[in-house]
KEDODO-335980 format. One record per residue (C-alpha): residue number from 1; residue in three letters; x, y, z. Coordinates in pm, 1 decimal, decimal comma. Layout:
+-----+------+----------+----------+----------+
| pos | code |        u |        v |        w |
+-----+------+----------+----------+----------+
| NUM |  ala |        X |        Y |        Z |
...
+-----+------+----------+----------+----------+
//
This chain:
+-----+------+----------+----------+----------+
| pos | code |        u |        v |        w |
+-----+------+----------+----------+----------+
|   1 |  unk |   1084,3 |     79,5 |    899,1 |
|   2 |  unk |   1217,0 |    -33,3 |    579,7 |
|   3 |  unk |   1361,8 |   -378,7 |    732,5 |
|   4 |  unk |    966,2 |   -429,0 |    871,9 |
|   5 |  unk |    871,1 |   -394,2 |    474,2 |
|   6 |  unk |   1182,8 |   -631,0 |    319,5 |
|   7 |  unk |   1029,6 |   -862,0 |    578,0 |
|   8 |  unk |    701,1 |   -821,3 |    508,4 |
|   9 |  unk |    794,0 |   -883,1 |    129,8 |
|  10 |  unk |   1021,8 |  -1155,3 |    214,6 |
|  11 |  unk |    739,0 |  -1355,7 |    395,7 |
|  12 |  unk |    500,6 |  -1308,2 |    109,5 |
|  13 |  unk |    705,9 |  -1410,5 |   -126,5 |
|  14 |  unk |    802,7 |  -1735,7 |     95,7 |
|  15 |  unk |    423,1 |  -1795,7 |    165,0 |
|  16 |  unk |    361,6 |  -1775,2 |   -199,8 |
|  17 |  unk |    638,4 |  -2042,2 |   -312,3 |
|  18 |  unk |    496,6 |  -2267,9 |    -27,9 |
|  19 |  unk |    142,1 |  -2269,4 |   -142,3 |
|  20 |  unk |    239,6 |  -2303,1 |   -486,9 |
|  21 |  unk |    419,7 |  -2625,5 |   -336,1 |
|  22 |  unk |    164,0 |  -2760,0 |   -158,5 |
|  23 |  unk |   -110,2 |  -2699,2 |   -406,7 |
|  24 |  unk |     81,1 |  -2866,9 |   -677,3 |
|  25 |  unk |    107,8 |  -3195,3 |   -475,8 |
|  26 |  unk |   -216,1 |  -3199,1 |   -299,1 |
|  27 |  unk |   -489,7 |  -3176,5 |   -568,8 |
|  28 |  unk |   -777,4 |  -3013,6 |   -349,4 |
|  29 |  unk |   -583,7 |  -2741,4 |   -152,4 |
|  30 |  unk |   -684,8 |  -2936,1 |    192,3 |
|  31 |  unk |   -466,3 |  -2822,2 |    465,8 |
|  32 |  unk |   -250,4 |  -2635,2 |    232,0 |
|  33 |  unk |   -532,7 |  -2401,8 |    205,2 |
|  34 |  unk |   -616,7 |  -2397,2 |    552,9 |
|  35 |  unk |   -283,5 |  -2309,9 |    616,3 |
|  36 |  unk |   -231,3 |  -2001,2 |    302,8 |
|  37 |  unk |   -533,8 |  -1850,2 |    483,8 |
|  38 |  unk |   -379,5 |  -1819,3 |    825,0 |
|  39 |  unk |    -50,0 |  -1731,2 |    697,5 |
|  40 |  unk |   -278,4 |  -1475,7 |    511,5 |
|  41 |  unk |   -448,0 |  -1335,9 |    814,3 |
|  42 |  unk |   -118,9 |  -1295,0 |   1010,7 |
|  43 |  unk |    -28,9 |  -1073,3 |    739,8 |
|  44 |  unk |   -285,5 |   -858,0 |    781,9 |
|  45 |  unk |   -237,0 |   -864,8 |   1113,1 |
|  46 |  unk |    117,1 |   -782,6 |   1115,5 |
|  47 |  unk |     73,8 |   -543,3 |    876,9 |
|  48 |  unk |   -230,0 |   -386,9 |   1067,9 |
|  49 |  unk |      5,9 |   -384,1 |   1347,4 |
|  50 |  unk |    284,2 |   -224,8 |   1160,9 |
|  51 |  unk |     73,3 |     58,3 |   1044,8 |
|  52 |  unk |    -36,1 |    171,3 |   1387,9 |
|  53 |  unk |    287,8 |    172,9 |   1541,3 |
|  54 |  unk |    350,7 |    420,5 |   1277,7 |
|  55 |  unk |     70,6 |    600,3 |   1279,8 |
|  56 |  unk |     93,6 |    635,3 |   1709,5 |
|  57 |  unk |    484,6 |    644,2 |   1680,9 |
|  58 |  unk |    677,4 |    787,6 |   1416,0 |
|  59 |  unk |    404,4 |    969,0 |   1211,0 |
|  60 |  unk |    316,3 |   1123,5 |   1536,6 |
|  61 |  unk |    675,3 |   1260,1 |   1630,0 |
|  62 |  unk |    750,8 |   1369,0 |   1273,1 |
|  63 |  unk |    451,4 |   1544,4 |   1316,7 |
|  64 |  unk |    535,1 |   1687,4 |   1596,2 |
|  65 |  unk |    850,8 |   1800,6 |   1519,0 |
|  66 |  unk |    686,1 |   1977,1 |   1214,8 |
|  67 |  unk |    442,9 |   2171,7 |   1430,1 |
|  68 |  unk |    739,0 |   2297,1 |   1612,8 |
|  69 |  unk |    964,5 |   2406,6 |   1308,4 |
|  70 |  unk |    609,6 |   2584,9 |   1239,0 |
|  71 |  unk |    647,6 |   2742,7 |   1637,1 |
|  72 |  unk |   1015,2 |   2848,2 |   1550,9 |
|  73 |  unk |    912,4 |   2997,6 |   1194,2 |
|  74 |  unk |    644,0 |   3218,9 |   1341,4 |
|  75 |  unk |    872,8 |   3311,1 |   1619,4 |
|  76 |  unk |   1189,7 |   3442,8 |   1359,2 |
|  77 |  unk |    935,6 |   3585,2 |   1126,0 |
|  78 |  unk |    801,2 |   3795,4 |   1345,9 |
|  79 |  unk |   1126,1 |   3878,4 |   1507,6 |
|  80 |  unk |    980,7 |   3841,9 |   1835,7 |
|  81 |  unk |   1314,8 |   3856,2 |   2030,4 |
|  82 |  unk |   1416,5 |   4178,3 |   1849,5 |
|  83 |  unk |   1121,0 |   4334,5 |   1860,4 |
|  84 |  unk |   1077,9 |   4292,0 |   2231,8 |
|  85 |  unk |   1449,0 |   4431,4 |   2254,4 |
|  86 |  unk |   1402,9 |   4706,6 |   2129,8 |
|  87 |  unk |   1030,3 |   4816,6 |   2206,2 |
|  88 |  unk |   1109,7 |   5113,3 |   2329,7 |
|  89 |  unk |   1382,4 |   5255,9 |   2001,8 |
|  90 |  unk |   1249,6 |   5546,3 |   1813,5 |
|  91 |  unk |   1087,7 |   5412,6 |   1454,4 |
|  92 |  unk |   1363,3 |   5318,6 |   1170,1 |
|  93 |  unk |   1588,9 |   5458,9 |   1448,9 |
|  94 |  unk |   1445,4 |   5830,6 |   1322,4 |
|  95 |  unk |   1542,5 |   6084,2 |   1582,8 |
|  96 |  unk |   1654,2 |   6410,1 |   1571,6 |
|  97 |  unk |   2000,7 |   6531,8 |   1742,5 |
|  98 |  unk |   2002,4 |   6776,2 |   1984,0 |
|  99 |  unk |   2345,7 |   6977,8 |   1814,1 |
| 100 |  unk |   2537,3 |   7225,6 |   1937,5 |
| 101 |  unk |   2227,8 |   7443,9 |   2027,7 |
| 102 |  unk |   2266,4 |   7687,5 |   2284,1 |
| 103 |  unk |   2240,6 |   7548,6 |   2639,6 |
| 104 |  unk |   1907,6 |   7809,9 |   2658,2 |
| 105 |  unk |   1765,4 |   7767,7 |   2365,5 |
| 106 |  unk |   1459,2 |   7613,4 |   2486,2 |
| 107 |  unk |   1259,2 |   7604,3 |   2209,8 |
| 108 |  unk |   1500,8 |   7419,7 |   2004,3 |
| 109 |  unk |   1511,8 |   7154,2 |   2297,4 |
| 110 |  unk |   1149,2 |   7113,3 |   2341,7 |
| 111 |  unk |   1061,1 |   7030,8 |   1968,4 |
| 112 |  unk |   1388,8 |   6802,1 |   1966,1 |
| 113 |  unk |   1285,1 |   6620,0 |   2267,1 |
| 114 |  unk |    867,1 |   6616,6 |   2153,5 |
| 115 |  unk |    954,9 |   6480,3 |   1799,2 |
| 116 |  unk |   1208,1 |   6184,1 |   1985,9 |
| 117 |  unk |    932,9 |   6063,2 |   2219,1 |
| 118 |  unk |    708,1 |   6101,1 |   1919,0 |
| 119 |  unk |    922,2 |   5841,7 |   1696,8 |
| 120 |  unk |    960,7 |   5654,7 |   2010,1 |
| 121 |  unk |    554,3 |   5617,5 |   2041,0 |
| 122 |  unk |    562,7 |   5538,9 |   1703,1 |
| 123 |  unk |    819,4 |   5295,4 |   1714,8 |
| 124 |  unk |    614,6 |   5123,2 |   2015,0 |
| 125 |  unk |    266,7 |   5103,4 |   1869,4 |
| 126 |  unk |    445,6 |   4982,7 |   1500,0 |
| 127 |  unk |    652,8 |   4712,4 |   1711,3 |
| 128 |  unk |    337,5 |   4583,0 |   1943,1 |
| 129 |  unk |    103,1 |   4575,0 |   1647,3 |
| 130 |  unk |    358,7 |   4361,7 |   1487,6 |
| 131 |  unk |    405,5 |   4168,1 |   1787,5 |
| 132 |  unk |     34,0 |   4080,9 |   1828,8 |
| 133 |  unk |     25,5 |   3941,8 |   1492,2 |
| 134 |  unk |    317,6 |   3720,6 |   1577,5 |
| 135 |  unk |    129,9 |   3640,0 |   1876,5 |
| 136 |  unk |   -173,7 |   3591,3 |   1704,2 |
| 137 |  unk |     -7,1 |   3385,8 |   1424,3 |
| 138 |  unk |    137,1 |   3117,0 |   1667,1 |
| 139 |  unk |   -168,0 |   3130,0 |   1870,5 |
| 140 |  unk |   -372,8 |   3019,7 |   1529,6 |
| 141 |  unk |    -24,8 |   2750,2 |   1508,0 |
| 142 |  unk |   -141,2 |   2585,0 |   1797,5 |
| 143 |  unk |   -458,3 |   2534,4 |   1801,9 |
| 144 |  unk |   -480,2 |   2440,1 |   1432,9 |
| 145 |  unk |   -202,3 |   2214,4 |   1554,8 |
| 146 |  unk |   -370,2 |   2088,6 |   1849,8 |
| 147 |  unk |   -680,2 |   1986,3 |   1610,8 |
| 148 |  unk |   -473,2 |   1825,2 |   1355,9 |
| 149 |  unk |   -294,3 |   1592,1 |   1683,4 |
| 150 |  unk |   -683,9 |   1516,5 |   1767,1 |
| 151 |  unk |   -791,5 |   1460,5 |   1431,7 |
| 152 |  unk |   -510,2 |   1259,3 |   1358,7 |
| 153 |  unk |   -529,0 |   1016,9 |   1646,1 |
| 154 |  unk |   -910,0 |    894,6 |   1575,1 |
| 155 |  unk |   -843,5 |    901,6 |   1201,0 |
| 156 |  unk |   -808,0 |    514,4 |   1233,4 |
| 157 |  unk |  -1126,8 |    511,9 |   1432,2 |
| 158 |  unk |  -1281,5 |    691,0 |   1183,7 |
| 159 |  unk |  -1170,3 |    482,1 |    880,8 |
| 160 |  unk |  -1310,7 |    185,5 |   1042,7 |
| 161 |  unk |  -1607,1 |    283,9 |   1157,5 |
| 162 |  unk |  -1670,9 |    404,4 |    783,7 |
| 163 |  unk |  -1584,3 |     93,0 |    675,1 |
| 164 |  unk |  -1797,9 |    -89,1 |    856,2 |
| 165 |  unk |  -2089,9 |    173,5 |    789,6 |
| 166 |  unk |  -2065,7 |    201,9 |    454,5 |
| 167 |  unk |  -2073,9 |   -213,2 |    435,4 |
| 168 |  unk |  -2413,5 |   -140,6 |    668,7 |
| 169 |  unk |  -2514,5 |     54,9 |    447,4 |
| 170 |  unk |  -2460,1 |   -180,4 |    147,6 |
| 171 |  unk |  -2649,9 |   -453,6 |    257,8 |
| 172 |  unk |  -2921,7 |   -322,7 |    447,2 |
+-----+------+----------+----------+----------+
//
């Protein structure tokens, strides 16, 4: 992109010298000026050109490649892959051991084995409800992004058309 602009520059600057050169020997501008103004308006066309190749082209895949560093930043800040792993691990890995109790002690086994599957309910509900805000965090990521790839696509529409409007406007 930067050789596109050093040859943009270069070509003004040539244009320049030559209409200062033909000016200074042909006292009315005559086809000197005829010729400035269509050097002029293939500049503007180039440059017209120029700007929405990089609007449709590399604006548009830097963009995209920002929406999905936005996809992979949701993703690891959520932990999605490690909370899916381990969905079904007690809370903060609390559990209680079941010891050296006597094989018959069923009491001791019962509240042992309720207060497990309790951290382990625990530890499911914490780990979804964190999951569905992931999920509903990159959900939000791509529709905002999906806008923004609309919006961004008839944003040159749209400056025209305002352009044009607003010089509607000015001389109605």
């Amino acid at each position: 992109m930067w050789m596109c602009a050093t040859a943009i520059k270069l070509f003004i600057n040539s244009a320049n010298r030559a209409f200062r050169h033909c000016t200074s020997r042909n006292g009315n501008g005559g086809f000197s000026n005829m010729l400035w103004h269509f050097i002029l308006s293939y500049m503007h066309a180039l440059i017209f050109t120029n700007y929405l190749l990089w609007h449709y082209g590399e604006a548009f895949l830097d963009i995209l490649n920002i929406w999905k560093s936005f996809f992979i930043f949701f993703y690891n800040f959520f932990s999605v892959r490690i909370l899916l792993q381990t969905l079904f691990d007690p809370l903060q890995r609390m559990k209680e051991e079941y010891g050296d109790y006597e094989l018959l002690d069923i009491g001791n086994r019962t509240s042992v084995f309720l207060i497990n599957t309790l951290m382990r309910i625990v530890g499911f509900t914490v780990r979804v409800f964190i999951l569905f805000l992931g999920g509903c965090a990159i959900a939000a990521n791509a529709l905002l992004g999906a806008a923004f790839f609309v919006i961004w696509s008839i944003m040159p529409l749209v400056a025209v058309l305002s352009f044009f409007g607003g010089l509607k406007l000015l001389f109605l």
